[in-house]
N, C-alpha and C positions, 0 to 999 in steps of 0.2 A: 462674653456675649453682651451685647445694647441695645435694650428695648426700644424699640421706635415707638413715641409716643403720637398722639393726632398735635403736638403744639411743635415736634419738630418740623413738620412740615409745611404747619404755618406761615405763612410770609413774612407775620407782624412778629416772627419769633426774637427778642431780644432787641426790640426795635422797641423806639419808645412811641407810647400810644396814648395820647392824652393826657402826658406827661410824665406816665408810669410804664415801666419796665413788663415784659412778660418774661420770664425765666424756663429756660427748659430744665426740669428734674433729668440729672444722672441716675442711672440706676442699671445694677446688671440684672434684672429679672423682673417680672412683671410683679410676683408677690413682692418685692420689693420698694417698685413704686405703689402698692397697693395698702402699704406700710407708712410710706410716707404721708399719700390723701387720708388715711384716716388720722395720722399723728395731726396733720395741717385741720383736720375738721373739728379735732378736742379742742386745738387751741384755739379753734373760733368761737364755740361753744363757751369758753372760760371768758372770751371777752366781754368789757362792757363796751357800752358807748355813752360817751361823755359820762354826765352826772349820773346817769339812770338807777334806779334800783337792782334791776338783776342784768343777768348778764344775758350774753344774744340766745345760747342753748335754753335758758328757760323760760325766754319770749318767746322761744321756737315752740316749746311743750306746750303754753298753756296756747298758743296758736295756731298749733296743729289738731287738738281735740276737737275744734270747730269744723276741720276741713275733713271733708270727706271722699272716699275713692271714687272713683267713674265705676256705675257699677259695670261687672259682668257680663257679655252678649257672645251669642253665638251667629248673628247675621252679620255679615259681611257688607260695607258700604258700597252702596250702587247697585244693590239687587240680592240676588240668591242668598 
Protein backbone atom coordinates (compact mmCIF):
# COMPACT_ATOMS: atom_id res chain seq x y z
CA UNK A 1 0.00 0.00 0.00
CA UNK A 2 1.20 4.11 -0.85
CA UNK A 3 0.21 6.80 0.98
CA UNK A 4 -0.61 9.59 -1.25
CA UNK A 5 0.66 12.40 0.35
CA UNK A 6 -0.77 16.58 -0.58
CA UNK A 7 3.33 16.93 -2.05
CA UNK A 8 2.62 14.09 -4.53
CA UNK A 9 0.39 15.90 -6.15
CA UNK A 10 2.16 18.83 -6.32
CA UNK A 11 3.40 20.14 -9.69
CA UNK A 12 6.57 21.58 -8.09
CA UNK A 13 7.14 17.84 -6.74
CA UNK A 14 10.87 17.05 -7.34
CA UNK A 15 11.25 19.98 -9.45
CA UNK A 16 13.73 22.49 -8.38
CA UNK A 17 12.28 25.65 -6.87
CA UNK A 18 14.46 28.31 -6.07
CA UNK A 19 17.12 26.32 -6.30
CA UNK A 20 16.11 23.58 -3.76
CA UNK A 21 14.78 20.33 -4.34
CA UNK A 22 11.09 19.30 -2.71
CA UNK A 23 11.25 15.45 -1.98
CA UNK A 24 8.23 13.29 -1.84
CA UNK A 25 8.62 10.97 1.51
CA UNK A 26 8.05 7.00 0.65
CA UNK A 27 6.09 5.45 2.92
CA UNK A 28 3.54 2.55 3.20
CA UNK A 29 1.32 3.98 5.85
CA UNK A 30 0.29 7.10 7.10
CA UNK A 31 1.54 6.36 10.84
CA UNK A 32 4.53 5.97 8.95
CA UNK A 33 4.99 9.12 7.32
CA UNK A 34 3.68 10.37 10.70
CA UNK A 35 6.97 8.97 11.96
CA UNK A 36 9.05 10.40 9.80
CA UNK A 37 7.61 14.50 10.24
CA UNK A 38 8.15 14.06 13.80
CA UNK A 39 11.77 12.27 13.45
CA UNK A 40 12.45 15.45 10.65
CA UNK A 41 10.86 18.02 13.53
CA UNK A 42 13.53 16.73 16.67
CA UNK A 43 16.17 17.15 14.22
CA UNK A 44 15.13 20.75 13.50
CA UNK A 45 14.67 21.48 17.16
CA UNK A 46 18.49 20.22 17.73
CA UNK A 47 19.68 22.65 15.07
CA UNK A 48 21.43 25.73 15.49
CA UNK A 49 21.92 28.62 13.29
CA UNK A 50 25.08 29.75 12.63
CA UNK A 51 27.13 31.11 15.86
CA UNK A 52 23.95 31.29 18.09
CA UNK A 53 23.54 30.19 21.50
CA UNK A 54 20.76 27.80 21.57
CA UNK A 55 19.44 25.84 19.17
CA UNK A 56 15.97 26.62 17.09
CA UNK A 57 13.65 24.24 19.50
CA UNK A 58 14.65 26.38 22.44
CA UNK A 59 14.12 29.77 20.50
CA UNK A 60 10.84 28.04 19.75
CA UNK A 61 10.00 27.64 23.87
CA UNK A 62 11.20 30.63 25.17
CA UNK A 63 9.09 32.30 21.97
CA UNK A 64 6.11 30.52 22.21
CA UNK A 65 5.36 31.44 26.01
CA UNK A 66 4.70 34.97 24.56
CA UNK A 67 2.25 33.81 22.04
CA UNK A 68 -0.96 33.36 22.76
CA UNK A 69 -4.16 31.12 21.49
CA UNK A 70 -7.02 32.91 19.48
CA UNK A 71 -9.38 32.59 22.19
CA UNK A 72 -12.58 30.51 21.98
CA UNK A 73 -16.01 31.59 20.26
CA UNK A 74 -19.19 30.16 19.62
CA UNK A 75 -20.45 32.93 16.90
CA UNK A 76 -20.11 32.15 13.62
CA UNK A 77 -18.58 34.70 11.11
CA UNK A 78 -21.13 36.79 9.02
CA UNK A 79 -23.94 36.61 11.56
CA UNK A 80 -25.92 33.93 13.75
Amino acid sequence: MTVTTALTACPLNSKSLLGSSVNTPEVTSLAELNAQVDEWDWQDDQRRIGERPRTVGEFFATRNRYCSRCPRTTSRPGGS
